[in-house]
N, C-alpha and C positions, 0 to 999 in steps of 0.2 A: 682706634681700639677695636673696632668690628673686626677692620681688616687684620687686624692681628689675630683675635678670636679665629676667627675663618682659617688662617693659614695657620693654627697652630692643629684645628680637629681636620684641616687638610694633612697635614703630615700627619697625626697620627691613624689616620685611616686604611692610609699607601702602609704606614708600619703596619698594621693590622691585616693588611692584603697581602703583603712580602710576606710573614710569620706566618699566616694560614695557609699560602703556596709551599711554602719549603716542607712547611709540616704534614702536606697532601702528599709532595714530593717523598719525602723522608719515608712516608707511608708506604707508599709506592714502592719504593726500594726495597722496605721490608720484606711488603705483600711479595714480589719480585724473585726476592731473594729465596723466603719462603716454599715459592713454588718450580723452581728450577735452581741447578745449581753448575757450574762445570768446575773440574779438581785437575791439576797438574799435582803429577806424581810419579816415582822412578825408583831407580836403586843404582848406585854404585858400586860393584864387586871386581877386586883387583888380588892376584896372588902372586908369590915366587914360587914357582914350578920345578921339580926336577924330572926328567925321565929318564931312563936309563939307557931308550935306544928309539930312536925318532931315525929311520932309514939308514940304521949303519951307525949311529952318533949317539950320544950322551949331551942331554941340554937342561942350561939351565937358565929360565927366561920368564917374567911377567906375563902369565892368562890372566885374560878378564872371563867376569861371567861364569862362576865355578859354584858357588854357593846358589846365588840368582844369577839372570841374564841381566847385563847391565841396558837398561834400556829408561826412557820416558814415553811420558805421554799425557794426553789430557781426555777427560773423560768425564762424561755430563747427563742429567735427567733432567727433563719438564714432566712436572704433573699435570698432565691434561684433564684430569677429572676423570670421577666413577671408577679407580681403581686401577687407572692407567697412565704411562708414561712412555716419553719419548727420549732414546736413551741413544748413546753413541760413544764409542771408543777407538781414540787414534795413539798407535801405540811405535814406537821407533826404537831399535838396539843399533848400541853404538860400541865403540871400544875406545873407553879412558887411559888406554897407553898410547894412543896418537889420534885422537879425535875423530876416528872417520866411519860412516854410517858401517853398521853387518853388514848389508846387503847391499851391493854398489847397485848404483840406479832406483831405489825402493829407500821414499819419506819414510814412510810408514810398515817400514817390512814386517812388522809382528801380528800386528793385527791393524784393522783399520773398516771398521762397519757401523750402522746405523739401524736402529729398530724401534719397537713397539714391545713395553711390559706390562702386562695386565696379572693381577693378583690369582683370578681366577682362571685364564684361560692362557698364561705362561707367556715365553716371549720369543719375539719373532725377528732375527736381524740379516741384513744383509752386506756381504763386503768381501773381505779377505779376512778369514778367522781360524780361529782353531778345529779340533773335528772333534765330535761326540765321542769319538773312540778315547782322545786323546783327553779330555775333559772329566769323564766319568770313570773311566779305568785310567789313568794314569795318576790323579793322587793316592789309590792304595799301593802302586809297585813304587822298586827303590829308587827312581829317577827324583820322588818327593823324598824320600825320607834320607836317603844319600846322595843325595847332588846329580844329574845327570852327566857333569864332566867325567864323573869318576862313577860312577853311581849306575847309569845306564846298562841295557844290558848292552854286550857286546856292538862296538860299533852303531848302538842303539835302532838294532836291525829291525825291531818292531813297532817303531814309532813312537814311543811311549814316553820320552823326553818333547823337548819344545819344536821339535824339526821341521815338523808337519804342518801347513799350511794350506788355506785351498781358498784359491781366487775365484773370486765371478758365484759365492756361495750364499745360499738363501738358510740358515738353520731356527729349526723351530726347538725349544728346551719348556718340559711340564714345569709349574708348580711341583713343589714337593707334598705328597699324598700319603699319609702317613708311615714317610721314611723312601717312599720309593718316586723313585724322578727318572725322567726318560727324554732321549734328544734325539735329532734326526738333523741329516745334514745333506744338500744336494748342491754338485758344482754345475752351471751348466756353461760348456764347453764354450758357446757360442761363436762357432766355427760353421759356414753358412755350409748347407748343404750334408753335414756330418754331426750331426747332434749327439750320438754318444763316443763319437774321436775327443777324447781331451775329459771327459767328465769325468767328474768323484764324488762318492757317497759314503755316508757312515752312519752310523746307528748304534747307540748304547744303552744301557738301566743301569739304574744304582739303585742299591736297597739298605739300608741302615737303623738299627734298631742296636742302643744299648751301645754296648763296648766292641757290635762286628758291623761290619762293612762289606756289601759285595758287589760286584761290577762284572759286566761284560760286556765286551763290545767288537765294532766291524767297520772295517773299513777297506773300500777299495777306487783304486784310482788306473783309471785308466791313460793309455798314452795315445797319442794323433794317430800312430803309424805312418808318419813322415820321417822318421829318423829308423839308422840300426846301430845309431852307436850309442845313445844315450836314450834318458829320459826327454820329452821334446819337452823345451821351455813354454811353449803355447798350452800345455796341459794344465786344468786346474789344480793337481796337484804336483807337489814336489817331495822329496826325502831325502833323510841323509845318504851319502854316498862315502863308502869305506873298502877296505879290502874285504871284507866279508863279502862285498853283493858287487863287486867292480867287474864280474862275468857277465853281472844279469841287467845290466841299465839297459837294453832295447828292449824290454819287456813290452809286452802288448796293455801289459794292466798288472797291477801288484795288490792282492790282497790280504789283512792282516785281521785277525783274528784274537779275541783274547779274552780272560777272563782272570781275576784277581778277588782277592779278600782277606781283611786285617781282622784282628782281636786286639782289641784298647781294656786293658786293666791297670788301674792307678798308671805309673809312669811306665810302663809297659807297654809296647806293641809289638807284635806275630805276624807276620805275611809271608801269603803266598801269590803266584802268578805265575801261570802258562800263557804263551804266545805261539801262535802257526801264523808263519808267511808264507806267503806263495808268489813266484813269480812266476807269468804264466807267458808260454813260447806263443810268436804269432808267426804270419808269412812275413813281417821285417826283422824277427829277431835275430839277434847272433849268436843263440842258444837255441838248441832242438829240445829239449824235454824241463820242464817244471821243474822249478828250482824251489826246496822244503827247505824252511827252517823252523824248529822246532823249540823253543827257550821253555826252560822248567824252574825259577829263583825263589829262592828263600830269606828274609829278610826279618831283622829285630832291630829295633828301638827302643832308648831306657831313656827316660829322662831323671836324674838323681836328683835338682832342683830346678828352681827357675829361670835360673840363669846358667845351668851346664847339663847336655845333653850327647849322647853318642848313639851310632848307628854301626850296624854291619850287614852286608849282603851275600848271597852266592846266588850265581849265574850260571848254567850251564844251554850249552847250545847246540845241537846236533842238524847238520846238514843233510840233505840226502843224497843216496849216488845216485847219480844223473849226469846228463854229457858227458859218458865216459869216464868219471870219476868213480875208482872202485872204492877207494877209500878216503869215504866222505870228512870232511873235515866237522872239528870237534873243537868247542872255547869252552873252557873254566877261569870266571872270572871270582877274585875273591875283594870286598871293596870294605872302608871303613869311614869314618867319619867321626870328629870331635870338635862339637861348637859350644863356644861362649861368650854369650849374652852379657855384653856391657852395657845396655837399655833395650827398649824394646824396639828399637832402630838400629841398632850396629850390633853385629856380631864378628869374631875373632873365632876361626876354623883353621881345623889341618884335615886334609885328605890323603887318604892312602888306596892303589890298586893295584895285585896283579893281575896278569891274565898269561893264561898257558894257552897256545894252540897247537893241535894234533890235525893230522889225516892235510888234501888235497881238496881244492874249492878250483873254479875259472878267476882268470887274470882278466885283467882290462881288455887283453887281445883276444882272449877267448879261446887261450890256450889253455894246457892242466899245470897247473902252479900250485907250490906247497902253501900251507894255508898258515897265514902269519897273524899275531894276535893287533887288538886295537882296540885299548882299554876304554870303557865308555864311550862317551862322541867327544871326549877331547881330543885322541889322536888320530879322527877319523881319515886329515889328510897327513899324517905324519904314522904310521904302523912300525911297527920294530921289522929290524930285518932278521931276526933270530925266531924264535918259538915262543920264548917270553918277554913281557915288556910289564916296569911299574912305574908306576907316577906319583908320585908326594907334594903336596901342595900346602903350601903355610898363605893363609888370607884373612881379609876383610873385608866385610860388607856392609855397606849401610842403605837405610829405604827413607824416601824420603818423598 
């Protein structure tokens, strides 16, 4: 009878020990959960395209990435205490019409960094990211409000779409201080012996009060000076390359300039945006004199409800004469857009662009070539071989 006594306040002791562990554990997990968290998260964007003239031809083909870029990723914070945290995002685009990474040889081609946030004194990360130019001035131009496939300006010569990257980058981003916020961005080359061969910097503000929005920002990226034909891949930064700028890829360094700002009244928005490129000649280029380009866009957004929105833009771009170019080459782009909202994860869009090109730019060779249009960054490697090109796009998107 003892012995049974005994073995019965023995078991439920051990029960009383397993229940109090789990429930310590259980705690644990909360407490855990509570203080860190990491999110897998993405979008899937797929369209039927038509254009009218992709080098000579008329196509009609499946783009991905027209509303959003189709991409994943996973992306995480630890609360370390006293108003700080440890944050990190690893970000990858791919294409859901045949599975295969953007960027061949690059997990993580989007972005891919790690830093420190603090409430009061902002945050600090390091990796392969986007630039302060492209962050703070580029949700007021039309690359947000009209898509950059179609939406961009021209050839999306002034970075202002997603193109722009910079490896090996340290950027510091303020707090927001009543309405105005500020980022700074530094690549360093790290190339022994030549510390500003390959480097890029950028520097933006943003200021926001009410229904306006204003932004300006800079950015420039230098090249190795080991190559005269291109941009060197060893460079911190990279950029789209199009028939717009396919004279000027041995540049010594390429700097972009810009300044934007909206007016938001009820469903309403007004923007405006100028951009100055410059590429600039060095002892490897295969250009002698500064290559300007100049973008002056206008842009409006309605939203009529919550679930149906439209957009329209205008783009103009002026080149400058240089290398012998007496008459510089000239882009009028005219862009549209119609989205609706079947929850607030998917949406069903049509895109429309034309684009007219006038005057003479440099060719690949670095000869004088007439200057051929390249609506947004979707025909960047596909240009019409005429003076004008448009593209129509029936899609959907979903984020998840």
């Amino acid at each position: 009878m003892n012995n049974s006594h005994f073995s019965y306040r023995s078991k439920a002791l051990k029960t009383l020990i397993v229940a109090g562990a789990s429930i310590g554990t259980a705690a644990g997990s909360i407490d855990a959960q509570a203080q860190s968290s990491v999110t897998l998260y993405g979008v899937l964007d797929d369209s039927i395209a038509y254009v009218n003239n992709q080098k000579g031809h008329s196509n009609v083909y499946l783009r991905q990435g027209n509303l959003y870029a189709s991409k994943f990723g996973f992306k995480g914070a630890e609360d370390l205490g006293g108003g700080t945290s440890a944050i990190f995002d690893l970000q990858a685009g791919f294409d859901p019409n045949n599975g295969t990474a953007s960027s061949a040889g690059l997990l993580f081609n989007r972005q891919a960094y790690v830093g420190l946030q603090n409430k009061t004194w902002g945050t600090l990360t390091m990796g392969r990211q986007y630039t302060p130019y492209f962050l703070l001035v580029g949700p007021l131009a039309s690359s947000t409000y009209l898509t950059g496939a179609t939406g961009a300006h021209p050839g999306d010569i002034d970075s202002l779409d997603t193109t722009v990257r910079i490896n090996n980058s340290v950027t510091w981003t303020s707090p927001t201080w009543q309405g105005l916020s500020a980022s700074a961005l530094y690549g360093l080359s790290g190339i022994p012996g030549s510390v500003g061969a390959g480097q890029s910097w950028s520097g933006a503000v943003r200021y926001a009060i009410g229904g306006v929005n204003l932004a300006a920002g800079f950015l420039r990226m230098n090249n190795t000076g080991r190559t005269t034909t291109s941009f060197d891949a060893s460079a911190t930064g990279s950029f789209a390359t199009s028939a717009l700028n396919a004279g000027y890829l041995s540049a010594r360094a390429v700097q972009n300039a810009a300044i934007a700002g909206t007016w938001t009244t009820g469903g309403l928005t007004l923007g405006l945006t100028y951009t100055n490129v410059e590429y600039l000649s060095g002892g490897y280029s295969a250009f002698r004199d500064t290559a300007v380009f100049n973008t002056y866009a206008a842009l409006a957004a309605y939203r009529f409800t919550p679930a149906f929105d439209v957009a329209a833009g205008y783009a103009w771009t002026l080149a400058s004469k240089a290398n012998g170019v007496s008459s510089a080459a000239r882009y009028q782009q005219v862009s549209l857009k119609q989205a609706y909202h079947l929850s607030k994860r998917t949406t069903l869009y049509a895109l429309q662009a034309w684009q007219h090109a006038s005057g003479q730019t440099l060719g690949s060779n670095g000869a004088i070539v007439d200057a051929v249009p390249d609506v947004g960054d979707s025909q960047n490697s596909t240009p019409s071989s005429t003076r004008s090109q448009f593209v129509g796009m029936l899609g959907i998107a979903t984020v998840f």
